[in-house]
C-alpha positions in Angstrom: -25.3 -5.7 11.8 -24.7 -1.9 11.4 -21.2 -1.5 10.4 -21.2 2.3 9.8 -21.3 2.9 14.0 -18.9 0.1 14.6 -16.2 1.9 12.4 -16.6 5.4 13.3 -15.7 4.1 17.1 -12.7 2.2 16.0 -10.3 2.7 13.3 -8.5 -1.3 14.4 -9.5 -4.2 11.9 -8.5 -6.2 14.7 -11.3 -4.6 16.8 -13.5 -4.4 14.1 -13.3 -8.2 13.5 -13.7 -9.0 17.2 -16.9 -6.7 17.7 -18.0 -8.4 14.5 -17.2 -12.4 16.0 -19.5 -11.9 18.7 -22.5 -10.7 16.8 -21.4 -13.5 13.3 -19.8 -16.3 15.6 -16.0 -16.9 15.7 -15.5 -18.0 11.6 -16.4 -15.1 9.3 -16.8 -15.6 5.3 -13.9 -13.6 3.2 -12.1 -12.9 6.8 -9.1 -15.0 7.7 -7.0 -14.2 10.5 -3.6 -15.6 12.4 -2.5 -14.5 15.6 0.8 -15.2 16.9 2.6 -13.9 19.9 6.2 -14.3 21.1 8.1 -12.1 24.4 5.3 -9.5 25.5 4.6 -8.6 21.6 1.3 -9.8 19.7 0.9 -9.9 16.3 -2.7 -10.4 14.4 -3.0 -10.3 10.5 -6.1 -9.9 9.0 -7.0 -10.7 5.1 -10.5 -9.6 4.0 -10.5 -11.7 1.0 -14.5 -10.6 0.0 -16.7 -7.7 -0.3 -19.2 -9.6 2.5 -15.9 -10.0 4.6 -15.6 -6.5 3.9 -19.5 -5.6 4.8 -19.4 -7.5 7.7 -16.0 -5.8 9.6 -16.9 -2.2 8.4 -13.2 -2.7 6.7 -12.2 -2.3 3.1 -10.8 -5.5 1.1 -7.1 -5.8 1.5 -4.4 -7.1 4.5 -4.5 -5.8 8.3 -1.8 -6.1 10.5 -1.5 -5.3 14.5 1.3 -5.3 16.1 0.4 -4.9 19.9 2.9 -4.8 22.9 1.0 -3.6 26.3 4.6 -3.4 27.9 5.3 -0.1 25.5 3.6 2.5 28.4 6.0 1.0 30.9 9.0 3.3 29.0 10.9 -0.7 28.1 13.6 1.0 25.8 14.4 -3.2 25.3 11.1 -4.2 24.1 10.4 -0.7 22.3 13.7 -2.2 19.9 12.2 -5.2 20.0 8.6 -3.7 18.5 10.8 -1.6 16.0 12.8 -4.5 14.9 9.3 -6.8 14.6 7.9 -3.5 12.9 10.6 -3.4 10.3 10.7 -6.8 9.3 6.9 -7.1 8.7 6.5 -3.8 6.9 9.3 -5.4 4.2 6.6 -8.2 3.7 4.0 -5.6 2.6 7.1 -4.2 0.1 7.3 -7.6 -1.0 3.9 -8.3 -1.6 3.1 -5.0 -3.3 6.2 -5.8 -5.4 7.9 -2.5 -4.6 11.7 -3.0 -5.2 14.7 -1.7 -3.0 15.3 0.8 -5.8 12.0 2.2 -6.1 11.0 5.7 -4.7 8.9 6.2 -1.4 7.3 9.3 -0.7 5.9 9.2 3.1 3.1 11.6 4.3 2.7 12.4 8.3 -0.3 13.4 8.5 -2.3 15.3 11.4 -1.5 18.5 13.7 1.9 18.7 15.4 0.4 21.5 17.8 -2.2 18.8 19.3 -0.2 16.4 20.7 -2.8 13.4 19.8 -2.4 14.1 16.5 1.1 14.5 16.1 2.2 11.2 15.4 2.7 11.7 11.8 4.8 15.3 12.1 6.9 13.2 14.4 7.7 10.5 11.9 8.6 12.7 9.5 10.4 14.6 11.6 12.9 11.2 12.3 12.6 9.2 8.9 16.0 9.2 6.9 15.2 10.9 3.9 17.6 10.7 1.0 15.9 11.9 -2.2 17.8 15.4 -2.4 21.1 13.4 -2.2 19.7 11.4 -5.3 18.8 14.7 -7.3 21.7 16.5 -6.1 25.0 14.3 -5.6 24.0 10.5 -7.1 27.2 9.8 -7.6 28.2 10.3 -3.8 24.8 7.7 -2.4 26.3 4.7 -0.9 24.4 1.3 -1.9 21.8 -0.1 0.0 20.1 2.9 0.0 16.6 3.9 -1.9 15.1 7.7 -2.9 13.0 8.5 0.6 11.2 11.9 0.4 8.6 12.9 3.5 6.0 15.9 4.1 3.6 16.7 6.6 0.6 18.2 4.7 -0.5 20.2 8.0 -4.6 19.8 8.1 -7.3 21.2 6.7 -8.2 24.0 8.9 -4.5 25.4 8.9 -4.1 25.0 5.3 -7.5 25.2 3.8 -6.2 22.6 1.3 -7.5 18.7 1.3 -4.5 16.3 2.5 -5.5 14.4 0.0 -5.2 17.6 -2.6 -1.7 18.6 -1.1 -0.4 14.7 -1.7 -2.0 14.5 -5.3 0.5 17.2 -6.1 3.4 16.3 -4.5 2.9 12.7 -6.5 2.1 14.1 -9.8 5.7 16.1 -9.4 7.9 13.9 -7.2 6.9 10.7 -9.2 7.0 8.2 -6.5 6.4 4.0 -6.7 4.9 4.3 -3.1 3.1 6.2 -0.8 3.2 5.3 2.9 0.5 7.5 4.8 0.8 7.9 9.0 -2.0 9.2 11.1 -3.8 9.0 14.2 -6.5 6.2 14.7 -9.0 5.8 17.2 -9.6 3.1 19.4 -12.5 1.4 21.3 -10.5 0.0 23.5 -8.2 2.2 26.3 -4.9 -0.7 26.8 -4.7 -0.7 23.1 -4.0 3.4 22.7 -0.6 4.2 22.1 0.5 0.4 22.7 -0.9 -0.9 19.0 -0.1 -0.2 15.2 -1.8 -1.1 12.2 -0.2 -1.5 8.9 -2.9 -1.8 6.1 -2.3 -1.4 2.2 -6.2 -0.1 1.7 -4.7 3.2 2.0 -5.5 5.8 4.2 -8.7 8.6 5.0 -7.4 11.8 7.2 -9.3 12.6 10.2 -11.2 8.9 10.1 -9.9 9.1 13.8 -12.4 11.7 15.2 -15.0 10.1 12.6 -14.7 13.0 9.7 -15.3 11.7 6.1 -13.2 13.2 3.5 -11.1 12.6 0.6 -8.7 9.5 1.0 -5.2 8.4 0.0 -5.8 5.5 -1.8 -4.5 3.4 -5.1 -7.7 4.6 -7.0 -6.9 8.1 -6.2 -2.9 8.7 -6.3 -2.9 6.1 -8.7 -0.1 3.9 -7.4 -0.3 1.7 -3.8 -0.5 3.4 -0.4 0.4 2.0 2.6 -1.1 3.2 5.6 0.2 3.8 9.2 -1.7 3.9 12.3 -1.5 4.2 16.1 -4.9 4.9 18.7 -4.2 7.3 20.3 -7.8 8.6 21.4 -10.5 6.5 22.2 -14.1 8.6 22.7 -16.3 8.7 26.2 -19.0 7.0 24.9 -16.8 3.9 24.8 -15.0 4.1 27.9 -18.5 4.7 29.9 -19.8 1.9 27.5 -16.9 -0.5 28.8 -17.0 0.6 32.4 -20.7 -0.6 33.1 -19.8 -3.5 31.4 -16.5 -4.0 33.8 -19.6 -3.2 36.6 -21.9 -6.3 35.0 -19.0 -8.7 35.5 -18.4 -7.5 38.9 -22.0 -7.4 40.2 -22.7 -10.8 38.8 -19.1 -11.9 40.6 -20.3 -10.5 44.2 -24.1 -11.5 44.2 -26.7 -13.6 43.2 -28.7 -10.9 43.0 -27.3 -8.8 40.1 -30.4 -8.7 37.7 -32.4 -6.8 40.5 -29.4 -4.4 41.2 -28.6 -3.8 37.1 -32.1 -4.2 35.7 -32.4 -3.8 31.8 -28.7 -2.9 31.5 -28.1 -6.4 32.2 -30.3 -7.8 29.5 -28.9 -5.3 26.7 -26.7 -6.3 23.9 -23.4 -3.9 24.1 -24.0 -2.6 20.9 -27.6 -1.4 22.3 -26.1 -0.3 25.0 -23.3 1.7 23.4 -26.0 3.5 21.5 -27.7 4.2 24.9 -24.7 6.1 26.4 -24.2 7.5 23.0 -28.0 9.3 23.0 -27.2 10.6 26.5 -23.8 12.1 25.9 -24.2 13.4 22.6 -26.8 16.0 23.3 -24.9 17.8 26.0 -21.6 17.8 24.4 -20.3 15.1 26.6 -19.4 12.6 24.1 -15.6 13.9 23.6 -12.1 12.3 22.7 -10.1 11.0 25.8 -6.2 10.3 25.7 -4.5 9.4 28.6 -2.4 12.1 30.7 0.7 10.4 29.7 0.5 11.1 25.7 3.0 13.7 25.9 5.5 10.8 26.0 3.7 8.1 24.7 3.8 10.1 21.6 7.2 10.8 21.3 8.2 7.1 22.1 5.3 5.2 19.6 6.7 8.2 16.6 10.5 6.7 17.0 9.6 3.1 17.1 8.0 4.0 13.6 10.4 5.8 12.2 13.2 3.1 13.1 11.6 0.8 12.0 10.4 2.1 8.4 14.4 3.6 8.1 15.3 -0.4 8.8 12.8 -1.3 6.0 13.6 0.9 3.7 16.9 1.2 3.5 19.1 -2.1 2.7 22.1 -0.4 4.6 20.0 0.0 7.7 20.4 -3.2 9.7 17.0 -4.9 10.4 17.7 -7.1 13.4 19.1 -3.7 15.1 17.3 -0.4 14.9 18.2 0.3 18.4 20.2 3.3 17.3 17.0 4.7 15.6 14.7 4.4 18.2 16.5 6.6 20.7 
């Protein structure tokens, strides 16, 4: 199976591992996975335990975790401090197993464009995360306990800056000395109820602009040099997908209403959806067609799905922010 196409479409390992199911059957080597879902709110860890696990999701080793809630478009301010409190609590497991203490130092990096409003989900975290590392330098004496050193940037993007992310945040390390590096971007999605309704947590690190399928310099372990978590919402999901998925919503329904669907659909019903996801691809590329789509609504979406974050990773982070209730940093 070619991986390389898979992961360009989708940045989800939960996606990833369910395009890759129905081509390697239900039980993949090196991939284990538990799903678990309680009050509107889904949950799906992923371990890719081996390189052929690895090879065969398009994913890098390490753990994958979704957190999916459909009900977030609806504007539910009660589940939205429900996904923040679920958000918090899970992100302190990935602390925990990257044995990062309460008194280490995080240094958290929004990346993407605040002036494009689907890539300005890391800007807006940064924008609402409670950062405390000046009060460390400046007046330790005055910090009250249950609190850690938090600093946050957002890097801009390449073509503002003309600087690599990547580049900016080696810098910022080497100076600021952090224990952890938490990275937040933009994903994409090959799926349109998961955009701005899912986030992935993943400590494989991160690589900007993997969303719109650009290959550059990531933040990683192997380049910072000490664990990055990364951060993760769809927020875009391209045309080739959503044409790809609506002729397959028109198979089911055909073969619903008629005995006769074969001789209405032809060879689109015999194709695999890969092959056919390669056929819309070779007619929309080569006149342009084959853009980025986010819903209407992002404006919002955006704003709400940045909060929940930022809640959440202040409850996490900070002993003296109460876990079970981040309501007050979500609004």
């Amino acid at each position: 199976m070619e991986t390389e196409r898979m992961s360009v479409r989708t940045d989800l390992a939960v996606e990833a591992n369910e395009w890759a199911a129905k081509e390697l059957g239900d039980t993949i080597p090196g991939i284990h996975t538990e799903t678990t879902e309680e009050e509107g709110i889904k949950i799906t860890k992923i371990d890719v335990q081996t390189l052929e696990g690895a090879r065969s999701i398009g994913k890098l080793p390490g753990h994958y975790l979704t957190i999916e809630a459909l009900g977030l478009r609806n504007k539910d301010t009660d589940l939205q401090d429900r996904v923040a409190t679920c958000f918090a609590k899970e992100f302190v497991g990935f602390l925990q197993n990257l044995d990062i203490s309460s008194d280490q130092k995080v240094l958290i990096i929004g990346l993407g464009n605040l002036n494009v409003t689907p890539d300005a989900l890391g800007p807006l975290v940064v924008d609402n995360v409670l950062v405390t590392r000046h009060y460390f330098e400046l007046m330790p004496d005055q910090v009250s306990a249950g609190y850690r050193q938090v600093s946050a940037i957002a890097p801009g993007v390449l073509g503002t800056t003309g600087i690599e992310s990547s580049e900016i945040v080696q810098g910022i390390v080497e100076k600021s000395r952090p224990d952890l590096v938490i990275a937040i971007d933009a994903l994409a999605s090959k799926s349109l109820e998961r955009v701005n309704t899912t986030i992935q947590i993943a400590d494989t690190g991160i690589h900007p602009g993997s969303g719109i399928g650009n290959k550059r310099k990531g933040l990683t372990k192997e380049i910072l040099g000490i664990p990055v978590i990364a951060i993760g919402v769809p927020t875009v999901v391209y045309a080739s997908t959503i044409v790809n998925s609506s002729i397959d919503l028109m198979i089911k329904h055909f073969h619903q209403q008629t005995n006769n669907a074969n001789q209405i659909l032809g060879l689109l019903d015999e194709l695999q959806e890969e092959e056919r996801l390669q056929l819309v691809k070779e007619v929309l590329n080569p006149m342009g067609h084959d853009l980025l789509v986010t819903p209407k609504e992002i404006d919002q979406f955006i704003e709400d799905i940045a909060n929940i974050i930022a809640s959440g990773l202040n409850a996490a982070l900070h002993e003296a922010v109460d876990s079970d209730n981040v309501a007050a940093y979500t609004h």
